[in-house]
C-alpha positions as CSV (number, residue, x, y, z in Angstrom):
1,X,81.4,86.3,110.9
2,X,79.6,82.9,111.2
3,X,76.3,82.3,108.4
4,X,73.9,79.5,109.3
5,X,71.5,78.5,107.2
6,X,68.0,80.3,107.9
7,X,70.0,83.9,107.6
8,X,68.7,86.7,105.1
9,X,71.8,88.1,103.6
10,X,72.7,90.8,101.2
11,X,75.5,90.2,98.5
12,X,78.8,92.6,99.6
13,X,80.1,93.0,95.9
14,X,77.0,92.3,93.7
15,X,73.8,93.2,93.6
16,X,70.9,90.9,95.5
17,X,70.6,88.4,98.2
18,X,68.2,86.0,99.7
19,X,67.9,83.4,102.3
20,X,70.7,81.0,103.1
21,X,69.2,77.3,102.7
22,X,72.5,75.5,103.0
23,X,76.4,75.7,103.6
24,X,78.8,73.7,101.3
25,X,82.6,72.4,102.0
26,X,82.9,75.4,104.5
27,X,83.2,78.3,101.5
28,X,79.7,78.3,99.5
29,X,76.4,79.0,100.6
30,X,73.4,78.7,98.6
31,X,71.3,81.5,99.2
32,X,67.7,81.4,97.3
33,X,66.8,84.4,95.7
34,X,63.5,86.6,95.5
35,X,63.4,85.4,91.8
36,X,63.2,81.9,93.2
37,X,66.3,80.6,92.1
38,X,69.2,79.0,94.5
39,X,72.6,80.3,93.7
40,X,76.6,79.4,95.0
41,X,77.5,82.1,96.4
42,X,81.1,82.8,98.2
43,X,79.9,83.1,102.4
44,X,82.6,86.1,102.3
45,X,80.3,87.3,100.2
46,X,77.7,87.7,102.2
47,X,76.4,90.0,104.4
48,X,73.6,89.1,106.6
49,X,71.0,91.6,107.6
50,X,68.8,89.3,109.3
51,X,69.9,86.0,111.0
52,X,67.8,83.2,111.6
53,X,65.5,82.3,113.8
54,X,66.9,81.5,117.1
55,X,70.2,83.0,116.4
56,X,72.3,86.0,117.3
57,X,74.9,87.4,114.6
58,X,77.9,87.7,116.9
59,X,80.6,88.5,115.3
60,X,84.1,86.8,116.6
61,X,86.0,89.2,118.3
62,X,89.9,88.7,119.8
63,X,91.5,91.1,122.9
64,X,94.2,93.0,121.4
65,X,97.9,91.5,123.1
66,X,99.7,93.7,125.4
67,X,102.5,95.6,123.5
68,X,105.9,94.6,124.4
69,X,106.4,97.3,126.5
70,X,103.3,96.6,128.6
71,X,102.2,93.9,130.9
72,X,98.5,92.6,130.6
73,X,95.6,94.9,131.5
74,X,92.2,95.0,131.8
75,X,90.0,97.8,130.1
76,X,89.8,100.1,133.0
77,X,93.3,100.0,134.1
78,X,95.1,100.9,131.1
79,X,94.4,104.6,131.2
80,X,93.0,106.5,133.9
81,X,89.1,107.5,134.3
82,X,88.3,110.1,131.7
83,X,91.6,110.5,129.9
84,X,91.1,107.6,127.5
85,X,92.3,108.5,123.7
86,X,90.3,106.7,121.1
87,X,92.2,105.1,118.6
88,X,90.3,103.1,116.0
89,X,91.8,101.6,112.5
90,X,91.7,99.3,109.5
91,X,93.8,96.7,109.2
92,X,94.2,94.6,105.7
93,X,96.4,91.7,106.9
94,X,97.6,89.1,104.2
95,X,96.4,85.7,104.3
96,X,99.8,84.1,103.6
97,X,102.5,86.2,105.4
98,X,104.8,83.9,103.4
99,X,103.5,85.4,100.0
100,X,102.2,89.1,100.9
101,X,102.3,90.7,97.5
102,X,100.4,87.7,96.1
103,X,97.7,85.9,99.1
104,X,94.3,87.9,99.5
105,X,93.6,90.2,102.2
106,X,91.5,90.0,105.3
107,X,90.5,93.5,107.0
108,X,90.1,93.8,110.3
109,X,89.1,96.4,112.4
110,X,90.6,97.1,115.7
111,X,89.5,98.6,118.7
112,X,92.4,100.1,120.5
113,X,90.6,102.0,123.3
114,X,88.4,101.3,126.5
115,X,85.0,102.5,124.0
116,X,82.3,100.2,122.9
117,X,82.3,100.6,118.9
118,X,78.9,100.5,117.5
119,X,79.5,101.1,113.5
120,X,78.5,100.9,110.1
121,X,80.3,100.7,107.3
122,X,79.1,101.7,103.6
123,X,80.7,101.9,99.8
124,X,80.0,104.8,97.9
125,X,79.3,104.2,94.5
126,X,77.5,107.1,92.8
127,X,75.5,109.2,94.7
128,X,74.3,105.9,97.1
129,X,75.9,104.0,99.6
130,X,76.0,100.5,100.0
131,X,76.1,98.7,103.1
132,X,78.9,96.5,103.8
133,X,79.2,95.5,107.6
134,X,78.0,96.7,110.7
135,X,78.6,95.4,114.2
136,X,79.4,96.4,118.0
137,X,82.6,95.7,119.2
138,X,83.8,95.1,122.4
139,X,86.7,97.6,124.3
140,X,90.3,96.6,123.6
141,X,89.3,94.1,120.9
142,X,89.8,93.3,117.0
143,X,87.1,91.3,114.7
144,X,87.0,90.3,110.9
145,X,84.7,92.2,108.7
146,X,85.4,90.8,105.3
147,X,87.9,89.7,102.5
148,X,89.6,91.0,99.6
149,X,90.7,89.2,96.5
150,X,93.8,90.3,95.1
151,X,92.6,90.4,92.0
152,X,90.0,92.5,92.3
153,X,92.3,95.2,94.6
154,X,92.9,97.5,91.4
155,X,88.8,98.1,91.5
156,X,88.5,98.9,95.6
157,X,85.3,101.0,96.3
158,X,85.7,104.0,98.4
159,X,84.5,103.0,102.0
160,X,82.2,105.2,104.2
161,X,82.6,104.5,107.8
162,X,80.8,106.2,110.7
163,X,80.5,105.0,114.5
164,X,79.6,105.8,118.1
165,X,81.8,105.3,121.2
166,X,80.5,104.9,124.1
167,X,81.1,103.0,127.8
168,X,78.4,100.7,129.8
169,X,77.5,100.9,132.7
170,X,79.7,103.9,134.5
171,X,80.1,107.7,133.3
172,X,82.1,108.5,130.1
173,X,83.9,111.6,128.4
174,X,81.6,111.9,125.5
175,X,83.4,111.5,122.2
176,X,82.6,112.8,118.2
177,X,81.2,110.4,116.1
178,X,83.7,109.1,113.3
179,X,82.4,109.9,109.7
180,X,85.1,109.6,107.5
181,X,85.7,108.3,103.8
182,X,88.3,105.6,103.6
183,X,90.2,105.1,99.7
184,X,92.7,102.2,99.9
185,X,95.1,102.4,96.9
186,X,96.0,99.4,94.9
187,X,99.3,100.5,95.1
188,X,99.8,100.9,98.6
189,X,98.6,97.6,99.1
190,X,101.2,96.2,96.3
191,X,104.1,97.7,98.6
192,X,106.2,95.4,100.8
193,X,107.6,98.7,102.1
194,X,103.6,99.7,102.6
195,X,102.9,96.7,105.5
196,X,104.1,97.1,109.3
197,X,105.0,94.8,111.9
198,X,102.8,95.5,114.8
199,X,101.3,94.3,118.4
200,X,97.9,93.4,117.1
201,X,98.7,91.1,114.6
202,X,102.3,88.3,113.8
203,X,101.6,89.2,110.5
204,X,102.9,92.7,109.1
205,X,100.1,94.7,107.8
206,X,98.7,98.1,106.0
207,X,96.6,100.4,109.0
208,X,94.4,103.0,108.0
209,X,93.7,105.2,111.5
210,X,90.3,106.3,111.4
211,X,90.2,108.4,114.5
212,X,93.4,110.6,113.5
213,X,92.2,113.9,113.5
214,X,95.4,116.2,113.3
215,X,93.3,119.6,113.6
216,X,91.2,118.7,116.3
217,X,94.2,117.8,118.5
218,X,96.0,120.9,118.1
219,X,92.9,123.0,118.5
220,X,92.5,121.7,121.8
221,X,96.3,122.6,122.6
222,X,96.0,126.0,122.1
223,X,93.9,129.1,123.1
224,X,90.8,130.5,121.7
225,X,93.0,133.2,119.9
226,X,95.1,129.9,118.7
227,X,91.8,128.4,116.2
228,X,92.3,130.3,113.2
229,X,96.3,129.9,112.9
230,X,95.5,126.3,113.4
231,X,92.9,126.0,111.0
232,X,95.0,127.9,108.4
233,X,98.1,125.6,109.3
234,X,96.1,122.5,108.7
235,X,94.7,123.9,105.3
236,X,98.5,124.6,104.0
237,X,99.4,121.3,104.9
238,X,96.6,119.7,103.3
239,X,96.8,121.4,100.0
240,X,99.6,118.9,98.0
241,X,101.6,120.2,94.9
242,X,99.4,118.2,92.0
243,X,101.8,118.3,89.5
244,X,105.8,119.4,88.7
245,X,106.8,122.0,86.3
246,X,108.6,120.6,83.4
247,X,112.6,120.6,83.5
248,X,113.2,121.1,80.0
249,X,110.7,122.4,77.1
250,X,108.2,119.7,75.7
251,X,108.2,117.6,78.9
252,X,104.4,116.5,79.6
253,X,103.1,117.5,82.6
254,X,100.9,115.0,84.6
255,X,98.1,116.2,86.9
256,X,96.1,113.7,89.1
257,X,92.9,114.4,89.7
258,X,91.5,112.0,91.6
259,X,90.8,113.6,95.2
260,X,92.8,111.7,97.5
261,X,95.5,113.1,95.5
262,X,94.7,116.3,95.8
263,X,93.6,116.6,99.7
264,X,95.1,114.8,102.3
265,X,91.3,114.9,104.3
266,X,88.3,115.2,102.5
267,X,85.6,113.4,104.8
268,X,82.9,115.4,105.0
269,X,83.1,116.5,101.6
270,X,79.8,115.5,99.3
271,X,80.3,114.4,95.8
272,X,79.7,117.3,93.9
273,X,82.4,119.3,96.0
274,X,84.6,116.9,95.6
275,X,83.9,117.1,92.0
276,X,83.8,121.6,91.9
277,X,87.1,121.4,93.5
278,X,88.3,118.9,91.2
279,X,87.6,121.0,88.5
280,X,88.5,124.1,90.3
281,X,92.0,122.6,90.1
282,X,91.7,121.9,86.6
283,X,91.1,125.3,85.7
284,X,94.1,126.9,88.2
285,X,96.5,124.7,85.9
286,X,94.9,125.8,82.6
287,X,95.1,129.1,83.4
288,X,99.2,128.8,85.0
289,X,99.5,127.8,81.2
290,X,97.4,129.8,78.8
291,X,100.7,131.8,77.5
292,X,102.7,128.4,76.9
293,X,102.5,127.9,73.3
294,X,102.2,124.3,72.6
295,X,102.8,122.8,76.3
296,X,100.8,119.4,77.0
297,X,99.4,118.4,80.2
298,X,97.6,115.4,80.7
299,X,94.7,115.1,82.9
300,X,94.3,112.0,85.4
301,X,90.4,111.8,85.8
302,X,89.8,108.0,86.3
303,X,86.8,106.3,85.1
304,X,84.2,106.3,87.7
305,X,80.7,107.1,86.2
306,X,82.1,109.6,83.6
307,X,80.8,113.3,85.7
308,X,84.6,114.5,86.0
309,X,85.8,113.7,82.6
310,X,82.3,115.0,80.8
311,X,82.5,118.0,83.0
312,X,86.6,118.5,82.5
313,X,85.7,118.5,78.4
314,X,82.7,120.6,78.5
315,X,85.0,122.7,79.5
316,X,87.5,122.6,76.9
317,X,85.0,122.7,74.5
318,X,84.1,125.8,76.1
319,X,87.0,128.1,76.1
320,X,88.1,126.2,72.7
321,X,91.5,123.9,74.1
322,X,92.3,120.7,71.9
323,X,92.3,117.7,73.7
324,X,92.2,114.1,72.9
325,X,92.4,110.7,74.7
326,X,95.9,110.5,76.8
327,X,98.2,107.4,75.5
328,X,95.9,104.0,76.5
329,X,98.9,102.0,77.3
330,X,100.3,104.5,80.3
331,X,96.6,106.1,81.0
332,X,93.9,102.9,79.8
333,X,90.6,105.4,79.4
334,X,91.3,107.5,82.4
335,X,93.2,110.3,81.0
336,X,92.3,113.7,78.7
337,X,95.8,115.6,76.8
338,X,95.3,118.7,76.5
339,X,97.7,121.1,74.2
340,X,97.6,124.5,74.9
341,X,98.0,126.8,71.7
């Protein structure tokens, strides 16, 4: 998205911001601060909240190319009056398709439907969000919202995003908002295997769908009487297998705590249930394991601000388990062994 200099921005991974006062060899801006002094700051570092004075933040948007089984189409003709299917998603597309495990990452996010997007889109960190981006975008189209270095993927926030959809000017099937929490893994993006070829982009890249809602759409295929088997369905499905029993006696066994690992879809979730089923989990493995004399598990918590970890050893404390710090060179500070005896 374009800065000129007069715009009041907010800094995307730091915080601060200020007022731009000038632009610099088409990467810097210096932006001067409420403490009065002028900084260099990266412009895809910046968010702006307010633009100048006699100018409109528009960001740049692209129509999305026909697939190659289509022929071009205008919004209204691609599907028919009240049947459209929103499909929303992220795209991280690498800046050098050459080099994709090594160039940064743009993400985009694409509009694949005949709604007008009107969203937001926050990091968690702690109990707040942050704001990142927000912006409308057009029907059928796909805009930049901001860049990733790939040094600093291994440290990716986890994203908020929540929108509207909605049509101008001529009646609509009303459609739910989108809140959902978006967690890119460093390791997905690290893939080759991970990034697609596609019809929005030349270059192959990672999607994230954000309007995928797998319940919802079989809900609506079935009867009233239907809800409750779908419903439970979806719950089996979502519940993964944490951790495999040992094949052989005094094999460690690993258990990942980090929630994405452990539900498939947990929008909607705040952070402390996130953090009670967390531990909730923690406790169903201690207790498959209470009669086995000498077994060690190790406990994935993660860094983060320290709740899961202080909680997950208050516990042990409690019920009187050893543990210690897992191995740094596999686990760095993110991992409790515990030794049941």
């Amino acid at each position: 998205m374009a800065l000129n200099v007069g715009d009041k921005v907010r800094y995307l991974n730091d915080v601060g911001g200020g007022t731009v006062i000038a632009l610099r060899d088409s990467k810097f801006a210096i932006v001067l601060q409420d403490d009065g002094f002028d900084v260099p700051i990266l412009i895809k570092e910046c968010v702006v909240i307010e633009p100048a004075a006699g100018t409109e933040a528009k960001p740049t948007m692209a129509k999305l190319p026909p697939t190659a089984q289509s022929k071009p189409y205008k919004a209204e003709e691609r599907t028919e009056p009240g049947s459209d299917k929103p499909k929303i998603l992220l795209a991280f597309v690498p800046n050098d398709a050459r080099e994709i495990l090594d160039s940064d990452i743009d993400v985009f996010i694409v509009n694949d439907c005949n709604y007008y997007l009107n969203f937001v889109m926050n990091r968690e960190i702690g109990e707040k969000h942050f704001p990142v981006c927000t912006a409308v975008i057009e029907p059928n189209t796909k805009d930049y919202l901001f860049s990733l270095e790939r040094n600093d993927l291994g440290n990716m926030p986890q994203y908020i995003f929540s929108a509207l959809l909605y049509k101008k000017d001529k009646g609509f099937v009303p459609q739910d908002p989108i809140n959902t929490k978006v967690l890119i893994k460093a390791s997905r993006l690290a893939k080759l295997s991970s990034y697609q070829k596609n019809a929005y982009f030349t270059e192959p890249v990672v999607f994230v769908e954000l309007t995928k809602n797998e319940l919802l759409d079989k809900i609506n295929e079935l009867p009233e009487n239907g809800f409750k088997k779908a419903l439970s369905d979806k719950e089996k499905k979502e519940q993964k297998i944490v951790y495999k029993s040992p094949t052989k006696k005094g094999e460690i066994i690993e258990v990942d705590l980090h929630i994405h690992q452990l539900l498939d879809n947990f929008s909607g979730m705040s952070n402390g249930e996130i953090i009670t089923y967390q531990l909730d989990t923690f406790k169903k493995v201690l207790t498959e394991h209470k009669g086995n004399k000498g077994q060690k598990i190790v406990f994935i918590h993660g860094h983060g601000n320290g709740t899961l970890k202080t909680s997950l050893r208050k516990e042990l404390d409690r019920i009187k388990i050893d543990y210690q710090d897992a191995s740094f060179r596999e686990y760095g500070f993110g991992a409790t062994l515990v030794t049941i005896k």
